[in-house]
Wavefront OBJ file of the C-alpha trace (Angstrom):
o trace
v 34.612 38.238 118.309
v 34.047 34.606 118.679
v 36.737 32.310 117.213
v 35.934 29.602 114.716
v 35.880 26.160 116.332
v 35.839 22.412 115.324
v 34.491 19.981 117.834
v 37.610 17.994 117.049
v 40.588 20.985 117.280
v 42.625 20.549 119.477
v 43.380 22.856 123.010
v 46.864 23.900 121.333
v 45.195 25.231 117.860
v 42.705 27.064 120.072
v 45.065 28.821 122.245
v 47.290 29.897 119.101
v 44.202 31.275 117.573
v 43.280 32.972 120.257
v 46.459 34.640 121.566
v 46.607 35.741 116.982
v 42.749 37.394 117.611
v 43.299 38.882 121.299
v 46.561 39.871 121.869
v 48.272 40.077 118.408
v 48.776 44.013 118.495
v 47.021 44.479 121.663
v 49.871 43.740 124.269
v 53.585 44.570 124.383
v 55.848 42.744 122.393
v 57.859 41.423 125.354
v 54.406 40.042 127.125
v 53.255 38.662 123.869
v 56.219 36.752 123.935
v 55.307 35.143 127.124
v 51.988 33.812 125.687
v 53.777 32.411 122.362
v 55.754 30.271 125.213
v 52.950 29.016 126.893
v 51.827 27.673 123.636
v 55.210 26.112 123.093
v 54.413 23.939 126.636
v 51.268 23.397 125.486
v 52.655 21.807 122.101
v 55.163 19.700 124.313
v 53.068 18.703 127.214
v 49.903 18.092 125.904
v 49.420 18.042 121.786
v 47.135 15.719 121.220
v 44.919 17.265 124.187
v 41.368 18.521 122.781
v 39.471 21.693 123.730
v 36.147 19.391 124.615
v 38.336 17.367 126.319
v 39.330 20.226 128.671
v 37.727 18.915 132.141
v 38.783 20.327 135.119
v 40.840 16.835 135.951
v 42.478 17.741 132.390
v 43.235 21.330 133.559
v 45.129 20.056 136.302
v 46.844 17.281 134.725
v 48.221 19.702 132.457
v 49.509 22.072 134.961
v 50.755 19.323 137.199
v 53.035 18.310 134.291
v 54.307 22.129 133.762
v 54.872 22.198 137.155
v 57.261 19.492 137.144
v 59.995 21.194 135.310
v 58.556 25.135 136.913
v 58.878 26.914 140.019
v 55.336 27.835 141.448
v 55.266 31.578 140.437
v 56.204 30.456 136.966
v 53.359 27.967 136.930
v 50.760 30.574 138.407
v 52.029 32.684 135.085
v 51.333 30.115 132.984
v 47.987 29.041 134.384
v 46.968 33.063 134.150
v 47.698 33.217 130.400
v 45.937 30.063 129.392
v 43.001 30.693 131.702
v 42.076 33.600 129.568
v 41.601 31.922 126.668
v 40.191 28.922 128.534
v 37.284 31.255 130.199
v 36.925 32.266 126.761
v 36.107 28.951 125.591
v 33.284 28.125 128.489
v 31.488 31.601 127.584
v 31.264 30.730 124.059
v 29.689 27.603 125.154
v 32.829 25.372 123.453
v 33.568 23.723 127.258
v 30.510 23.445 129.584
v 32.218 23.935 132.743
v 35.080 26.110 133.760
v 37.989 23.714 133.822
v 40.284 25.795 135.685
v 37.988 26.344 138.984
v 39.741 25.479 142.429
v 42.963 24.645 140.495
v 45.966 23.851 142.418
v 48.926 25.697 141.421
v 52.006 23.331 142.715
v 56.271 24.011 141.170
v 59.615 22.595 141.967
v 60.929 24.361 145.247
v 62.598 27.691 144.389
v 66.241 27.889 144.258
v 67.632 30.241 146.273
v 68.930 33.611 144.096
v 71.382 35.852 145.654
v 71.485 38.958 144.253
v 75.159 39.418 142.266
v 76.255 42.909 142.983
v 80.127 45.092 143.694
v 80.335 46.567 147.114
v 81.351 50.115 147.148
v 85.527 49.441 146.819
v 84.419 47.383 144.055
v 82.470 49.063 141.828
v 85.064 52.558 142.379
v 87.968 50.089 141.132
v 85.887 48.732 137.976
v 84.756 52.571 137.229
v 88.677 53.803 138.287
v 89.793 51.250 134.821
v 87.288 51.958 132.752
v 88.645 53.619 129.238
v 87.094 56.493 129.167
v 87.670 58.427 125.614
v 86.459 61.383 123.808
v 84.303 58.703 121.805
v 80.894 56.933 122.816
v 82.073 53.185 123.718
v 80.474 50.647 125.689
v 82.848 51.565 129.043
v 80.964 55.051 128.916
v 77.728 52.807 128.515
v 79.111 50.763 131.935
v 79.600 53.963 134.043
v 75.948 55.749 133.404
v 74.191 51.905 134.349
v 76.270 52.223 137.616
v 75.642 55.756 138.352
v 71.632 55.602 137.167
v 70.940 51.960 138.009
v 68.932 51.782 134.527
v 67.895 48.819 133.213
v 69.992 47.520 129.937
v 66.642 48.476 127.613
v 66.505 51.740 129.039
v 70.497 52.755 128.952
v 70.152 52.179 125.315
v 67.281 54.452 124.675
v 68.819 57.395 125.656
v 69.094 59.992 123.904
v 71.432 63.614 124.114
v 67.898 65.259 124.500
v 66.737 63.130 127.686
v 69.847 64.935 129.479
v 68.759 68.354 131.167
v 72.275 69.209 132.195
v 71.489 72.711 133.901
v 69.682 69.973 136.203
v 71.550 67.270 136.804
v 68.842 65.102 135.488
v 68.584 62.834 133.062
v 64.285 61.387 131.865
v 64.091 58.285 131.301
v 60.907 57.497 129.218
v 61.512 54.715 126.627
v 63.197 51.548 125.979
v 65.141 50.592 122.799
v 63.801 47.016 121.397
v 67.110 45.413 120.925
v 65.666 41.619 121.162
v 63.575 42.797 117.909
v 66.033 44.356 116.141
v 65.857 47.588 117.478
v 62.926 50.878 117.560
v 61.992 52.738 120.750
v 59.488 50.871 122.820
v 57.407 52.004 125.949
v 58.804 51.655 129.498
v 58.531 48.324 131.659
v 55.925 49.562 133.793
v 54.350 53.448 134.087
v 56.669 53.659 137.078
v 59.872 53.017 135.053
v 59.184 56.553 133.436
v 61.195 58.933 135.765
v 63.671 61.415 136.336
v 67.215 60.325 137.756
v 69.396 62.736 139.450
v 73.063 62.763 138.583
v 76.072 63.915 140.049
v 78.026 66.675 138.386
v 80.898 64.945 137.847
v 78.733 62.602 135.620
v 76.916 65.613 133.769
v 79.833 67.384 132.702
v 81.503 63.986 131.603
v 78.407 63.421 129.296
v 77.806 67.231 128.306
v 81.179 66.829 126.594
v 80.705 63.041 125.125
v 77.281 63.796 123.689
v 78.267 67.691 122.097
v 76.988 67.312 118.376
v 75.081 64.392 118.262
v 71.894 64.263 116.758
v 69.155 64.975 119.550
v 66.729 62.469 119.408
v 69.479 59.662 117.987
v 70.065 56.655 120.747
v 73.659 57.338 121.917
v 74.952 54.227 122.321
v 73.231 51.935 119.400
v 75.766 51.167 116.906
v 74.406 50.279 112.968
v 74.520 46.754 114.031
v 72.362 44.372 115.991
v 72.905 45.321 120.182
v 73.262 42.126 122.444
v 73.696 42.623 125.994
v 76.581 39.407 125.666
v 78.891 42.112 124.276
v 78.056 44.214 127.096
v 78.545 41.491 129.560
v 81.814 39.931 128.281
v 83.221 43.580 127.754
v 82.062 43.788 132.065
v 83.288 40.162 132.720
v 87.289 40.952 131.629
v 86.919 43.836 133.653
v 86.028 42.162 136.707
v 88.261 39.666 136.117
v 91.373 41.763 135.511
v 90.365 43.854 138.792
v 89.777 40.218 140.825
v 86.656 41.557 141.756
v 83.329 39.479 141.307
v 82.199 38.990 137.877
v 78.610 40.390 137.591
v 76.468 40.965 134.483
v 75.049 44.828 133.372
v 72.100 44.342 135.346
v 74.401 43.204 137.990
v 75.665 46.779 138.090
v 72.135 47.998 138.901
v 71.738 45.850 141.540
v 75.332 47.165 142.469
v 73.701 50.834 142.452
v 70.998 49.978 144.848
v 72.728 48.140 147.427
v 74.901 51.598 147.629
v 71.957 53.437 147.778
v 70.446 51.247 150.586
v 74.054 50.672 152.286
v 74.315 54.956 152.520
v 70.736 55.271 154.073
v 68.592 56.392 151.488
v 65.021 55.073 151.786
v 63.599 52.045 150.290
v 60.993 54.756 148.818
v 63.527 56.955 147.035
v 65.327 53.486 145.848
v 62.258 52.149 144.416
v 61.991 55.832 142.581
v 65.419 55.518 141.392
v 65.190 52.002 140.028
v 61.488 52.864 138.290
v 60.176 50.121 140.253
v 56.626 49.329 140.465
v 55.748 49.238 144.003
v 58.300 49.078 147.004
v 57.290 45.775 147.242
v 59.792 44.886 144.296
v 62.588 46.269 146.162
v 61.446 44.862 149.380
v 61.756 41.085 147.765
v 64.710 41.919 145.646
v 67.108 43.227 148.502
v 65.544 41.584 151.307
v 69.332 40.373 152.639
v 70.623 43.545 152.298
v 67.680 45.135 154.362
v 67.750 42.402 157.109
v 71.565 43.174 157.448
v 70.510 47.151 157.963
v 67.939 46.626 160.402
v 70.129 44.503 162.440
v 72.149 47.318 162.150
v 69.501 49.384 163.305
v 68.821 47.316 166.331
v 72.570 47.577 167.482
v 71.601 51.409 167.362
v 68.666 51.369 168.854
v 69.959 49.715 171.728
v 73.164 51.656 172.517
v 71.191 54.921 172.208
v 68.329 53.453 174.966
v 71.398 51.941 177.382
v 72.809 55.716 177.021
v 69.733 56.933 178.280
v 70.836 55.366 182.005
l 1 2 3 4 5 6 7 8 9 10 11 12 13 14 15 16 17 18 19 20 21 22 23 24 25 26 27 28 29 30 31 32 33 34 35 36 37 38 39 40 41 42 43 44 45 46 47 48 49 50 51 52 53 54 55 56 57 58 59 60 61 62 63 64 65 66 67 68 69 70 71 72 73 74 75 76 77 78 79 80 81 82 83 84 85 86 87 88 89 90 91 92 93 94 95 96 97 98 99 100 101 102 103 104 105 106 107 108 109 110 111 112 113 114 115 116 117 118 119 120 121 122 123 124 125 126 127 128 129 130 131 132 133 134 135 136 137 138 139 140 141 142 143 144 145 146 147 148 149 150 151 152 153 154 155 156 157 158 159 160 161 162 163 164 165 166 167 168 169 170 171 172 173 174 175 176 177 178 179 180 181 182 183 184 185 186 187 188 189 190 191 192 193 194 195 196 197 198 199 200 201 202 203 204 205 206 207 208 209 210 211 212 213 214 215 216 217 218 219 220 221 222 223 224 225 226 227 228 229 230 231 232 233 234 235 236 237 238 239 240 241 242 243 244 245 246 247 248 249 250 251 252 253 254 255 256 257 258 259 260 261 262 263 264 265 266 267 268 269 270 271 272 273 274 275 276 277 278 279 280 281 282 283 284 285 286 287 288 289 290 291 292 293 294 295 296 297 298 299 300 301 302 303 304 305 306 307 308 309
């Protein structure tokens, strides 16, 4: 449906109006989210800028000046959400010429982000002190994130019914909307809905812990608000007390997949694991660790050929 338009509203009204007609209801809460910040930079960088004003030296002007304060792969998000609107506008006739044709996408240099995780002496101290009672607590919630590698959205979702115990397995098929206020929500990608294999030891500890509560009840969302900070600073005195690194809870899945990786198991089954999209993900996430196991491999490689002799 075309959107009303003045020949004097500005790019910033447009762009609001559209993401309210197009995406409103359309798109995920957490991606709409990203569009309602675009129009934030919009508002900062450029309020007075007008839709008919939008030429392609505009365009990049405007990008130029997100750029400034963005790495490049932010900025190429950015660009993507406003060009949609922005293509939009030229087939309705409201800009004559595509603006954002042959744009240059530029960013600050990105800094360089080492993955924070516990190597394997680590994380068995942190789980050893843990205070495991016969009641659900957030130390319960720390030892299934480091034995799963879930993400924090996805720990929280789950349920005494997503455990198959006969199995070992536990589904993960939902996330709980704790940045909303809570409510189930849908998965981060289709590849984030999966089945994790557990260890017994695990099972049994959570066959016991979850005995009588309601089936289809989150297990670890309290009648208050959730915020991963309580999480986190509950993790940080841990680490702390331990003098081990202090990580965050998604720290602890990156913990779980440098294990993983460390012991051999594929960057396929990993990728599985963690519910990520592509191996790609886990290619560029644990690239360090995966450069340390190939030199590894090489070492192998060439003692086994010099036994050959």
């Amino acid at each position: 449906m075309p959107l009303e338009y003045k020949d004097s509203e500005l790019l910033k009204d447009y762009y609001r109006n559209w993401i309210s007609v197009y995406k409103e209801g359309a798109i995920r809460e957490v991606t709409l989210s990203k569009y309602r910040m675009s129009l934030t930079w919009i508002e900062r960088i450029a309020p007075e800028l007008k839709l008919c004003d939008l030429t392609r030296i505009a365009y990049q002007k405007l990008l130029n000046e997100y750029a400034r304060k963005h790495e490049r792969q932010t900025t190429m998000d950015f660009h993507h959400q406003l060009k949609g609107a922005v293509l939009d506008a030229v087939d309705e006739g409201l800009i004559p010429h595509d603006p954002t044709r042959k744009v240059i996408i530029k960013g600050k240099i990105p800094t360089e982000k080492k993955v924070k995780y516990l190597n394997q002496f680590e994380l068995h101290s942190l789980l050893h002190s843990l205070n495991l009672t016969e009641k659900v607590s957030w130390d319960w919630f720390i030892l299934l994130i480091a034995k799963t590698g879930m993400r924090f959205s996805e720990a929280l979702a789950i349920t005494p019914a997503d455990f198959d115990f006969s199995h070992q397995i536990l589904s993960v098929s939902k996330t709980w909307n704790y940045k909303a206020g809570g409510g189930f929500s849908p998965t981060k990608n289709a590849s984030s809905v999966r089945k994790i294999q557990i260890d017994w030891q695990v099972i049994m500890q959570f066959a016991t812990l979850v005995k009588g509560l309601p089936l289809e009840q989150p297990i670890f969302v309290p009648e208050e608000k959730v915020y991963n900070s309580t999480v986190n600073d509950l993790l940080e005195r841990y680490c702390k007390k331990l003098d081990i690194p202090v990580i965050s809870i998604h720290g602890l899945r990156h913990t779980h997949a440098s294990i993983l990786l460390y012991a051999g198991v594929s960057i396929a089954s990993v990728a599985r694991r963690l519910g990520h999209a592509s191996m790609t993900t886990t290619q560029k996430t644990y690239l360090h660790i995966i450069q340390e196991l190939e030199n590894q491999d090489i070492d192998l490689v060439m003692r086994s050929l010099a036994n050959l002799i």
